[in-house]
C-alpha positions as CSV (number, residue, x, y, z in Angstrom):
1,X,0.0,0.0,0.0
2,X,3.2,2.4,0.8
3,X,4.5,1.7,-2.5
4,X,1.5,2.7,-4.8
5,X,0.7,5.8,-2.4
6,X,4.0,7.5,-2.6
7,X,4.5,7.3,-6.1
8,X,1.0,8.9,-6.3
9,X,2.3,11.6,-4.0
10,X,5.5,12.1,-6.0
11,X,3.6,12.6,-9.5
12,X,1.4,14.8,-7.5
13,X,3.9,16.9,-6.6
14,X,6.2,16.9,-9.4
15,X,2.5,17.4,-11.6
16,X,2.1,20.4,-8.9
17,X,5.4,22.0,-9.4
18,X,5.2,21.5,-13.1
19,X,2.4,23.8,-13.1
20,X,3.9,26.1,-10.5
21,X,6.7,27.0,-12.9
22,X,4.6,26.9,-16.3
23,X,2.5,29.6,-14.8
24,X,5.8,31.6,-13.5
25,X,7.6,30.9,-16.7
26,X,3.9,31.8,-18.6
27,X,4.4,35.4,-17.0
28,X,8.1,35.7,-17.3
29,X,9.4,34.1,-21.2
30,X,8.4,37.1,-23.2
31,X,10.8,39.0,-21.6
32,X,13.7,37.0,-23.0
33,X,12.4,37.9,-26.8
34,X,11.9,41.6,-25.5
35,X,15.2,41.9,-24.2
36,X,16.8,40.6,-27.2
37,X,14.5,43.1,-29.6
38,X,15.8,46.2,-27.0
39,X,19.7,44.9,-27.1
40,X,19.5,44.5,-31.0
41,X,17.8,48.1,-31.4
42,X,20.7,49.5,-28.8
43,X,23.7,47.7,-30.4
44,X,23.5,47.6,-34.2
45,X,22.7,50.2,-36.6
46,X,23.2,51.9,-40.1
47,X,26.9,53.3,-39.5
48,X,29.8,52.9,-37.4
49,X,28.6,56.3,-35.7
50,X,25.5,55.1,-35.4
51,X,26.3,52.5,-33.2
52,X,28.9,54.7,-31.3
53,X,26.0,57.2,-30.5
54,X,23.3,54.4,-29.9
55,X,25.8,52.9,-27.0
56,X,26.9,56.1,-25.6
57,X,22.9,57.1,-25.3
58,X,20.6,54.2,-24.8
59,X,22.7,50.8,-23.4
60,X,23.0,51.6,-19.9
61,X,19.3,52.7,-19.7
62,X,18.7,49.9,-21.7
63,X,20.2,47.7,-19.0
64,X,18.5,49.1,-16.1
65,X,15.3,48.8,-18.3
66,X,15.8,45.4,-18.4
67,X,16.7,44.7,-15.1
68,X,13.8,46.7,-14.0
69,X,11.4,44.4,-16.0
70,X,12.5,41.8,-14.6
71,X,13.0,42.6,-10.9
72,X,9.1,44.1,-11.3
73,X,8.0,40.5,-12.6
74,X,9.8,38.5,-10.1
75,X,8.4,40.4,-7.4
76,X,4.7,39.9,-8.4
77,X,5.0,36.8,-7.9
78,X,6.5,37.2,-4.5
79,X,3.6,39.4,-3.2
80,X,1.4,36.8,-1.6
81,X,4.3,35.5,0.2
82,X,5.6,38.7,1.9
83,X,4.4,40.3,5.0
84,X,5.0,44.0,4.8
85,X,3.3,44.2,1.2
86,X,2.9,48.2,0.7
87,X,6.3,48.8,2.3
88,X,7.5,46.4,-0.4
89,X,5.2,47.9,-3.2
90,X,6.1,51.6,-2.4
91,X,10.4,50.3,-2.6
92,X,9.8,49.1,-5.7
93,X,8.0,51.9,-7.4
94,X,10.7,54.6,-5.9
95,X,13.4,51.8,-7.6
96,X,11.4,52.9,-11.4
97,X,11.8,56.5,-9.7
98,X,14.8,56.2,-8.8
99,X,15.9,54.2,-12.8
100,X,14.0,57.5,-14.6
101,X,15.9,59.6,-12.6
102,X,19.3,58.3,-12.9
103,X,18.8,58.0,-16.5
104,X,17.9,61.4,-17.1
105,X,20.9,62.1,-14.9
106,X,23.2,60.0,-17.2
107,X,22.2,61.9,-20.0
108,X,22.4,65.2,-18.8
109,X,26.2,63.9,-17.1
110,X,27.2,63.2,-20.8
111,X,26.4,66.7,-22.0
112,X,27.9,68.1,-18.8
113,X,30.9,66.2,-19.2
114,X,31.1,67.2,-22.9
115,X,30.7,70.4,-21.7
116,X,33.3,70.4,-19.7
117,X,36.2,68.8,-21.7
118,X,35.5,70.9,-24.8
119,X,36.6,73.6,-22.2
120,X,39.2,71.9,-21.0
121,X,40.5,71.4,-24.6
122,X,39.9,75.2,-24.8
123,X,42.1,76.0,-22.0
124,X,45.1,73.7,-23.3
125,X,44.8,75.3,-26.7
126,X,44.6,79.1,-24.7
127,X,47.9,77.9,-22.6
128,X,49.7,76.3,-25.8
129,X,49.1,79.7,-28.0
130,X,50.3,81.9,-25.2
131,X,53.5,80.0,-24.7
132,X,54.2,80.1,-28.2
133,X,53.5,84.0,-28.1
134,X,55.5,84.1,-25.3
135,X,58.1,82.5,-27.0
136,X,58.0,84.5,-30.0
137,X,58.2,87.7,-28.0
138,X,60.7,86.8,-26.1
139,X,63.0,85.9,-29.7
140,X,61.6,89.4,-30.7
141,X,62.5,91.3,-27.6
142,X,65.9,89.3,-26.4
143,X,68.0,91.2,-28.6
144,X,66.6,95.0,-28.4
145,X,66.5,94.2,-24.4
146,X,70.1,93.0,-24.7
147,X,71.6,96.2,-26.6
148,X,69.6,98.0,-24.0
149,X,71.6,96.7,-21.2
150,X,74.5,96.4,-22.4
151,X,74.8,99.9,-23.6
152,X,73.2,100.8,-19.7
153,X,75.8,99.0,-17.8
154,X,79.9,99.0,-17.8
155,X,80.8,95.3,-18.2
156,X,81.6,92.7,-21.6
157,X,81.1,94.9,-24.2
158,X,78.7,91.7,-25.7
159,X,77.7,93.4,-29.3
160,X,81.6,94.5,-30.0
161,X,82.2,90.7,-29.2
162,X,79.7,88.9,-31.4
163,X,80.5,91.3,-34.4
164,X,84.4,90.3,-33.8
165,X,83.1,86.6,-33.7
166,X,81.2,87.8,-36.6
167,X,83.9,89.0,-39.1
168,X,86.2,86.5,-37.9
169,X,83.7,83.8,-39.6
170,X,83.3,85.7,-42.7
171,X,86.5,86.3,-43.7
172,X,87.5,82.9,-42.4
173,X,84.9,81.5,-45.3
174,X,86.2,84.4,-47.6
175,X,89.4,83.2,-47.8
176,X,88.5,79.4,-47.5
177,X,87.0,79.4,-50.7
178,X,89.8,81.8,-52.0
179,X,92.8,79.1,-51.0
180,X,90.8,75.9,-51.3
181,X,92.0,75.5,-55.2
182,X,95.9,76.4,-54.4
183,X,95.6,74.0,-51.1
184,X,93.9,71.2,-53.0
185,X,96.7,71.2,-55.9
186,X,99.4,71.7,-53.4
187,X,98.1,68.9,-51.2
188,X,97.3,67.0,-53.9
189,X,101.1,67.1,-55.1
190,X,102.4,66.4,-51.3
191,X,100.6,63.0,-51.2
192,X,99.7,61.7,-54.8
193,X,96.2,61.5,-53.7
194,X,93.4,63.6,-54.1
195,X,92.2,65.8,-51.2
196,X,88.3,64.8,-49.6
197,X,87.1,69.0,-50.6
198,X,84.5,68.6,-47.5
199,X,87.3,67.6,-45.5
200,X,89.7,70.4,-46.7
201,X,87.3,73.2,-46.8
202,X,86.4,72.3,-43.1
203,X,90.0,72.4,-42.1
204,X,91.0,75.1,-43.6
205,X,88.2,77.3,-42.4
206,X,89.1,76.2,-38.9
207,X,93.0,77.3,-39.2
208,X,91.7,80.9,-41.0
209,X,89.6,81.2,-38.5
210,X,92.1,81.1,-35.3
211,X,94.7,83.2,-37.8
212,X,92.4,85.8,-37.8
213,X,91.4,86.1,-34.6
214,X,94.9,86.1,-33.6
215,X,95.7,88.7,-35.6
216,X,93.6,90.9,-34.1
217,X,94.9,89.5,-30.6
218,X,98.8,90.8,-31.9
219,X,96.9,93.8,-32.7
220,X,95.5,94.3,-28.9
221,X,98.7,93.0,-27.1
222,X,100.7,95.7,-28.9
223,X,98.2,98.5,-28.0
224,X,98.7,97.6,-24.5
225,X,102.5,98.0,-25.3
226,X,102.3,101.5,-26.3
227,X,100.2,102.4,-23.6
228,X,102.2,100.9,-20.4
229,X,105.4,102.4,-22.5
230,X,107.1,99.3,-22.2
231,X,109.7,99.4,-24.9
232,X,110.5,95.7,-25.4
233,X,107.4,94.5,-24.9
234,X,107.1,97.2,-28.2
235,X,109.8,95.9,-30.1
236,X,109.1,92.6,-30.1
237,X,105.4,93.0,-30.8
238,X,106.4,95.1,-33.7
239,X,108.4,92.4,-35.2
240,X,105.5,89.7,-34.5
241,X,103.1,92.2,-36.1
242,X,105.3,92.5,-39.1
243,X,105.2,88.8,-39.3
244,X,101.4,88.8,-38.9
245,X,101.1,91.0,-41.5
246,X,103.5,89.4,-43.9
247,X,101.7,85.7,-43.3
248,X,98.4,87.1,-44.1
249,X,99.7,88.9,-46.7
250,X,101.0,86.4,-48.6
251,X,99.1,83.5,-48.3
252,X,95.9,85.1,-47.6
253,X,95.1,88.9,-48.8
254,X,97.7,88.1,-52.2
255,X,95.1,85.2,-53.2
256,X,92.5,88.0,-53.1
257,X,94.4,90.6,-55.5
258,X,95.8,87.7,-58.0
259,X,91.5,86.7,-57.7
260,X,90.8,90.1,-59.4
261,X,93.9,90.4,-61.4
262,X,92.2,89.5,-64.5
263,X,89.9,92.1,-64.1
264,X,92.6,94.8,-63.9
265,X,94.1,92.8,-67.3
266,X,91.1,93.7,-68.9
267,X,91.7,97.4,-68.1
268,X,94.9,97.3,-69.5
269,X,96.6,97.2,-65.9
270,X,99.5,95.0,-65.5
271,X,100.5,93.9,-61.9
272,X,104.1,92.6,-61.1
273,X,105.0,91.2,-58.0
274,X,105.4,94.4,-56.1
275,X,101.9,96.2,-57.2
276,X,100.4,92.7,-55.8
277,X,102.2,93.0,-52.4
278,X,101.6,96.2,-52.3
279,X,97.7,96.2,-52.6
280,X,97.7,93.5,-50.6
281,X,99.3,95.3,-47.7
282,X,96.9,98.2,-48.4
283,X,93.8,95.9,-48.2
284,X,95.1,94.5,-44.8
285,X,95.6,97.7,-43.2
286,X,92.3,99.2,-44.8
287,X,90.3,96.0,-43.7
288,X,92.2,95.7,-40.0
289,X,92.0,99.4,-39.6
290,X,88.5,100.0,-40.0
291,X,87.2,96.5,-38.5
292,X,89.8,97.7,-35.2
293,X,88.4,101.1,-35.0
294,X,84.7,100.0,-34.9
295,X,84.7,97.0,-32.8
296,X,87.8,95.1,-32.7
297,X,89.5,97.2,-29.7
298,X,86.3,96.8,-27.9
299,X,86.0,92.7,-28.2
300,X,89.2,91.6,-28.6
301,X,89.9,92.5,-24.9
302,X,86.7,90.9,-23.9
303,X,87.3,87.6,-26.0
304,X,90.9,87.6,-24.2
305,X,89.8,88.2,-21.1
306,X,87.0,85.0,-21.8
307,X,90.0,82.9,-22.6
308,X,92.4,84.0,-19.8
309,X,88.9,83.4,-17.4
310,X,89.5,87.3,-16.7
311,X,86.5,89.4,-14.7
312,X,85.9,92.8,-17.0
313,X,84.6,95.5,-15.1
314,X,83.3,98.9,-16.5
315,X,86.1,101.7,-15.5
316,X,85.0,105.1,-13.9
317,X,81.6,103.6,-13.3
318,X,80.0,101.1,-10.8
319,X,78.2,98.4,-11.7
320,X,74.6,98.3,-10.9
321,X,72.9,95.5,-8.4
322,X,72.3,92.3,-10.8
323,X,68.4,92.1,-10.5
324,X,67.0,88.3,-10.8
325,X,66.1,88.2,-14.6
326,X,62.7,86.6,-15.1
327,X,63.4,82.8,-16.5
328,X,61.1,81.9,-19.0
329,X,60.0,78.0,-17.6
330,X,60.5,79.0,-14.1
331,X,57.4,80.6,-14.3
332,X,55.0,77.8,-15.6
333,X,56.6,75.5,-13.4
334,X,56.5,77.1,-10.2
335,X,53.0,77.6,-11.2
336,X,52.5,74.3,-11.7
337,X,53.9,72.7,-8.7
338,X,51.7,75.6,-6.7
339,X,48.5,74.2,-8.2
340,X,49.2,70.8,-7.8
341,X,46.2,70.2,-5.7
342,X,44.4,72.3,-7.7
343,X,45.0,69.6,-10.9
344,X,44.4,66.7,-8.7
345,X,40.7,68.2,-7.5
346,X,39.9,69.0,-11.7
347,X,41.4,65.1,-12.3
348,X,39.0,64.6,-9.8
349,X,36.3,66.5,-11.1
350,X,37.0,65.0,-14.4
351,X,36.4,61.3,-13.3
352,X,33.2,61.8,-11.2
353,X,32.0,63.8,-14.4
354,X,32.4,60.9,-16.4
355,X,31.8,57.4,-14.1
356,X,29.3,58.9,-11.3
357,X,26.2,59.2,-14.6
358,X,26.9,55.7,-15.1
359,X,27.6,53.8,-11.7
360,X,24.3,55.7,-10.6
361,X,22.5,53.7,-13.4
362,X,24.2,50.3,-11.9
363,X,23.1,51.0,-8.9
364,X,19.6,51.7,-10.1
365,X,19.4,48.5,-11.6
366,X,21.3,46.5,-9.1
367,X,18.3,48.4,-6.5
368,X,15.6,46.4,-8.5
369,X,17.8,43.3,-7.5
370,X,17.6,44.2,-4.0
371,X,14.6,45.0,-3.6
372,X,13.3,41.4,-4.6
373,X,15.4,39.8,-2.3
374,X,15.6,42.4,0.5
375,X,12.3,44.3,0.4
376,X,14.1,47.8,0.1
377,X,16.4,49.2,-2.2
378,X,20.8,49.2,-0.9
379,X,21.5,52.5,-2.6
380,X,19.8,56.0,-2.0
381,X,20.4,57.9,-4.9
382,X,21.7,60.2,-6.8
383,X,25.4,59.8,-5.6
384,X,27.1,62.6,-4.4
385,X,30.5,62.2,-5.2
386,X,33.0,59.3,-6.3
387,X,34.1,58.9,-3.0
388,X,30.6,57.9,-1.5
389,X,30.8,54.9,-4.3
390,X,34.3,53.8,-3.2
391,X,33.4,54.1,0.7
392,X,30.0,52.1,0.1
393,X,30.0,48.8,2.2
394,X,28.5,45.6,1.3
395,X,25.2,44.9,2.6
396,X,25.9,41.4,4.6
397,X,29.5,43.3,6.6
398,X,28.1,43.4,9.9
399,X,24.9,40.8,9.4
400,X,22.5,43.6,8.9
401,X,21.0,45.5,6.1
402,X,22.6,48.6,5.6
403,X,21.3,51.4,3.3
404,X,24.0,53.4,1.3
405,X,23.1,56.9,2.0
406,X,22.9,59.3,-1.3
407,X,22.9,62.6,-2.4
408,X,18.8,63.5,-2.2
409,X,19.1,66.7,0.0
């Protein structure tokens, strides 16, 4: 008699719980086709763009949507069953409050957050165009500021110096392109080989280069001769001078004349030997006089005193108080260091701007969740801040419900 009567109570039951479930799954399968018809409206369209804005826009309210649905038809089936029925009816209809709102909220936290990066572009482009006018006035300015101190204050005569620097490299390159054809042949003859002409020309510039600053160095040493009186130190800088002059004479200033010696042919001029020295001679004192005279007695002593690591003061005058010149990155980077917290509260800014729209819709739909299990929802929305999300604690850390308090004030 057991035997037949429990296998009539086990078909009853499993015939009972076979209806049970074809009534709840009755109420509950169409969401699984609706779901699918919302997901493949949200994620697929005409155009890449398309689906880019149709993400951005609609699948995190589509979610909570979703969950919504079917946290609403889970809990109607959960009615009869519960004890505190209108406190459980009224939590779930703020949780669809609570989903309208955060989504309208997400939205508006996408144009705000547009918003605001569009200006923050606008203030990167501001501070990149000013430093690049800063930048280009200062290249501008440098140099008229510069002759404006340094004709104020006693000190390196800086403008005599560059111009000496100056007309040391162009004669240097004058005269490297005037011996480059005579040292190539003679160099050429020397070794039996022929002569790399990048290599030469770079040599040879360098050696002019030194010759002719020397010169002018001779030229300074024996003014300082004549002034102290000191009659050796005369002589014997008149002799070196003499050999100055009769090196660049030869080898540099006579290339120049026999350069234009054709020209004179043609006028029916003939040079000898001594009209070439001669003019030569004349074009070395012409071009040393007048290039001493206008700035060579006023660098060369600064450029000797750079070498010898000499101080140059101003005579009859006193120099004037250095005052802290204004350095061009100390500014912005003083600046930045001083508003470092000031970037680290618009970083900040920046990240609740962007995740707080769309953690408040997670939470919206995790609420629904909740609220069948629980009765009430976990969160309290909207959030305030990021830092309310990253404090929140779970709902089972001290074996009591716990409600997440929100930004409603």
């Amino acid at each position: 008699m057991q035997g037949p009567l429990g296998t009539a109570q086990t078909e009853q039951w499993s015939w009972i719980l076979q209806t049970v479930w074809g009534w709840v799954w009755g109420g509950l399968s169409w969401i699984v086709d609706w779901q699918a018809l919302v997901f493949r409206s949200v994620l697929f369209g005409d155009s890449f763009w398309q689906v880019v804005g149709k993400f951005l826009l609609l699948f995190f309210p589509a979610m909570v949507l979703v969950a919504g649905v079917w946290g609403t038809m889970v809990s109607l089936y959960t009615i009869p069953f519960r004890s505190g029925r209108g406190r459980f009816l009224a939590a779930l209809l703020m949780s669809w409050w609570d989903a309208v709102r955060m989504a309208w909220f997400y939205w508006f936290g996408l144009a705000r957050f547009l918003l605001v990066f569009v200006g923050w572009i606008w203030g990167l482009l501001r501070l990149g165009v000013g430093l690049f006018w800063r930048t280009l006035k200062n290249l501008v300015t440098s140099p008229f500021a510069m002759l404006d101190s340094s004709s104020r204050e006693p000190g390196v005569p800086w403008i005599a110096f560059v111009l000496l620097l100056f007309w040391s490299v162009i004669e240097a390159t004058i005269f490297t392109f005037t011996l480059r054809p005579t040292m190539s042949e003679m160099l050429s003859d020397l070794t039996g080989y022929q002569v790399n002409p990048l290599a030469l020309v770079v040599l040879l510039w360098f050696f002019l280069f030194m010759i002719i600053g020397g010169s002018f160095a001779c030229i300074q040493v024996l003014n300082e001769a004549i002034q102290t009186r000191a009659v050796g130190q005369i002589v014997s800088m008149v002799l070196i001078e003499l050999a100055v002059a009769l090196f660049e004479v030869l080898f540099l200033y006579r290339e120049l004349i026999d350069a234009i010696t054709p020209w004179l042919a043609q006028q029916g001029f003939q040079l000898g030997i001594v009209w070439t020295l001669l003019l030569a001679l004349l074009g070395w004192v012409g071009v040393r006089g007048m290039t001493w005279f206008l700035f060579g007695r006023f660098g060369t002593p600064a450029l000797l005193a750079i070498l010898g690591r000499k101080a140059m003061e101003g005579l009859g005058a006193v120099r004037a108080a250095a005052t802290a010149d204004v350095e061009f990155w100390r500014g912005p980077i003083n600046a930045l260091k001083a508003e470092h917290e000031w970037f680290k509260k618009e970083a900040q800014h920046l990240m609740e701007l962007l995740t707080l729209p769309v953690l408040q819709l997670v939470a919206s739909g995790f609420n629904f969740l909740v609220v069948v299990i629980m009765g009430k929802p976990h969160f309290n929305l909207p959030f305030r801040s990021l830092d309310q999300v990253l404090h929140s604690t779970p709902i089972f850390q001290t074996g009591k419900t716990s409600t997440v308090e929100g930004g409603a004030s």
